[in-house]
Every structure is written in C-alpha cells, then in structure tokens.
N, C-alpha and C positions, 0 to 999 in steps of 0.2 A: 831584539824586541822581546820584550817579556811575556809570558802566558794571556796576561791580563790584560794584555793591548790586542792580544789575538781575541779578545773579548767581543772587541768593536766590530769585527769581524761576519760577526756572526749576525744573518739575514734577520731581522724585525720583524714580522708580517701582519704586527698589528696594528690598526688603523690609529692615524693621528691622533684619534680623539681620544682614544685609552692608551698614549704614550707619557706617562704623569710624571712614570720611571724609566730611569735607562734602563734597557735590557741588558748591558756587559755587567750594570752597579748589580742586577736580580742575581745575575748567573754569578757573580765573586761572591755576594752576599751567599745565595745557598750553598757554594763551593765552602766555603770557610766556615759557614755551620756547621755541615753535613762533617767536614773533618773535626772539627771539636766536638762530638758524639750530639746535635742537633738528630731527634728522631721525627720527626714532622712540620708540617708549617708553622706550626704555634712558636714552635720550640724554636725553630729557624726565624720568627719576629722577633724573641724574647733575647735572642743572640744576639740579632742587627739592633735593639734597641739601647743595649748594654754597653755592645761595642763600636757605635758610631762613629766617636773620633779613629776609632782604632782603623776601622772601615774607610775612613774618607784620608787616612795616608794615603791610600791607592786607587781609589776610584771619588768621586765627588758627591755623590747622593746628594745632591744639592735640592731635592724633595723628601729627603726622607728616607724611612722605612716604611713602604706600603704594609697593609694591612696583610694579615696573612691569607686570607683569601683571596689577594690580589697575586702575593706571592706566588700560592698554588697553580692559579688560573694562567700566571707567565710560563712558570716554568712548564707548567702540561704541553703550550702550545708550543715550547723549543720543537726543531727539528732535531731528533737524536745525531741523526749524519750531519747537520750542520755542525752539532757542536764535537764530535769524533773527528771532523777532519778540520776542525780549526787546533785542536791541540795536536794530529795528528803534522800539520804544517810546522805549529811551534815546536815538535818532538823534531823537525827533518832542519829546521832552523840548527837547531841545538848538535845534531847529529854532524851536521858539516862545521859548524863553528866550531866542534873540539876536536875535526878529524876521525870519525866512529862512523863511515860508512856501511858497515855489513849489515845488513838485516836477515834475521832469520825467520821463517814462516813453518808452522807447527801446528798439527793438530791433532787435537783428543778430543775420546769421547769421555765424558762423565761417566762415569759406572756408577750403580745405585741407582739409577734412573733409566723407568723404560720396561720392563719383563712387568714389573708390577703392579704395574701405572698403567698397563694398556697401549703405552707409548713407546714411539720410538726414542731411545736413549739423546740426549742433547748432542750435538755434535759444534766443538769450536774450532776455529783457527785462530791463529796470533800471530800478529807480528813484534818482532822483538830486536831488540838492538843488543847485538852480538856481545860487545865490549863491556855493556854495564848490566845486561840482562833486562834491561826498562821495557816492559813490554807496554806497548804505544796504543794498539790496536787489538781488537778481538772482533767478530762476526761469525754469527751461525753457519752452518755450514749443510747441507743436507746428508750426513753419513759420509763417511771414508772418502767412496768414491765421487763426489761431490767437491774434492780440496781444491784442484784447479781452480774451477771454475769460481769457487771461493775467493780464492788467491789473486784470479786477474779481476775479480770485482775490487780488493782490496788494493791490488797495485795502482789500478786507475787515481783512488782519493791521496795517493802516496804519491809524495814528488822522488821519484828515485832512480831516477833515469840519470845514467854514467855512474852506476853505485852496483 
C-alpha cells in the first residue's frame, strides 16, 4: 500500500456538512505543495490549481481545489498524531516488506536554545530505521532524563513488536 492510501486513514472529525473535500485529497494536496517550496495557503491553492491533472493521477479531487481558507481551516483541524502515525504505519509496512527491521531511538537536545530564551533547551527523540537512516518519527521529550518514558510513548503508535 502506498503512503497516499494511508491517507484514507486518517480520522475526519469534521461534520458532514463541511466534507465538500476529501480530506486524504487536502492532505496530498498540501503534502506535495509544501514540497515544491508552497510557503502558505494561497501558495498551496495556486499549486493545486496549476496542477490538477497532475493531482488527480493519485487522488480524485472530484470537487476541486477548495479555497484557501478552507484549505487552512482543514488542515489546522488534522490531528498531528493521526497523521505521524499513519505514516508512521506506512514507514513499518515499508520496513518489513524490504526486510530493515532495526529501529534505533536517539535523543538530542538542540543547543542554541534555552540559557537565553529563559527556557529550557528543546529536547527530541527519534526514531530511525537502522538500514537506510529514514528517520520516521520525532516527539518532544522532557530533558535527558525523560527518554524512556518518551520512547515507550513512541513504541506504543509503532507496530514493532518481534523486531
């Protein structure tokens, strides 16, 4: 299964009556903006409007390109963790279909940030796939000592159990 079918995937929570657009068509559409250097909503309609045919290879947009306000007002209401562990599944699809079980889990803190800001420095974890370095996942972490408990929150949305 492809990324982009892991699309459908991902929970809706908006009512019937503002579903005009699919939501996997919202999420490929700003996915494939955002990587042709799209810097905001406008930018991200003036992409899908351009490249429609180009767009409905892969998903149907059988309404269109919504407006870019509508755009905005979708993608605001994603659930970040829906959509981190719908690719995160399609990265564990990927992982066992070429044989690249190892996952490795790492964390740093950001330096530059934190003494001068008032704040405490960022702290992440990652998870990462051994073999090709693709790192899948990332989630804040509260400091150092904090990684566990990072780590078994991040194993839970990871299918990797016998790996």
């Amino acid at each position: 299964m492809s990324f982009i079918d892991y699309l459908d995937h991902i929970e809706d929570h908006r009512k019937d009556i503002n579903k005009e657009y699919d939501l996997g068509d919202i999420i490929f559409l700003t996915m494939a903006a955002l990587l042709a250097a799209a810097d905001g909503w406008k930018a991200i309609k003036i992409f899908g409007d351009s490249k429609l045919d180009w767009l409905r290879k892969y998903r149907a947009f059988k309404n269109g390109i919504p407006t870019r306000h509508s755009i905005g007002r979708i993608i605001r209401g994603l659930s970040n963790e829906a959509l981190l562990s719908s690719f995160a599944r399609w990265i564990n699809e990927q992982r066992e279909n070429t044989g690249k079980p190892h996952i490795a889990f790492d964390g740093k803190t950001l330096r530059g940030r934190g003494k001068r800001s008032g704040s405490d420095a960022l702290h992440l974890m990652s998870a990462m796939v051994v073999d090709s370095g693709l790192v899948f996942t990332q989630q804040e972490s509260l400091g150092k000592k904090n990684e566990i408990k990072t780590m078994q929150a991040m194993l839970q949305s990871l299918e990797v159990k016998g790996t």
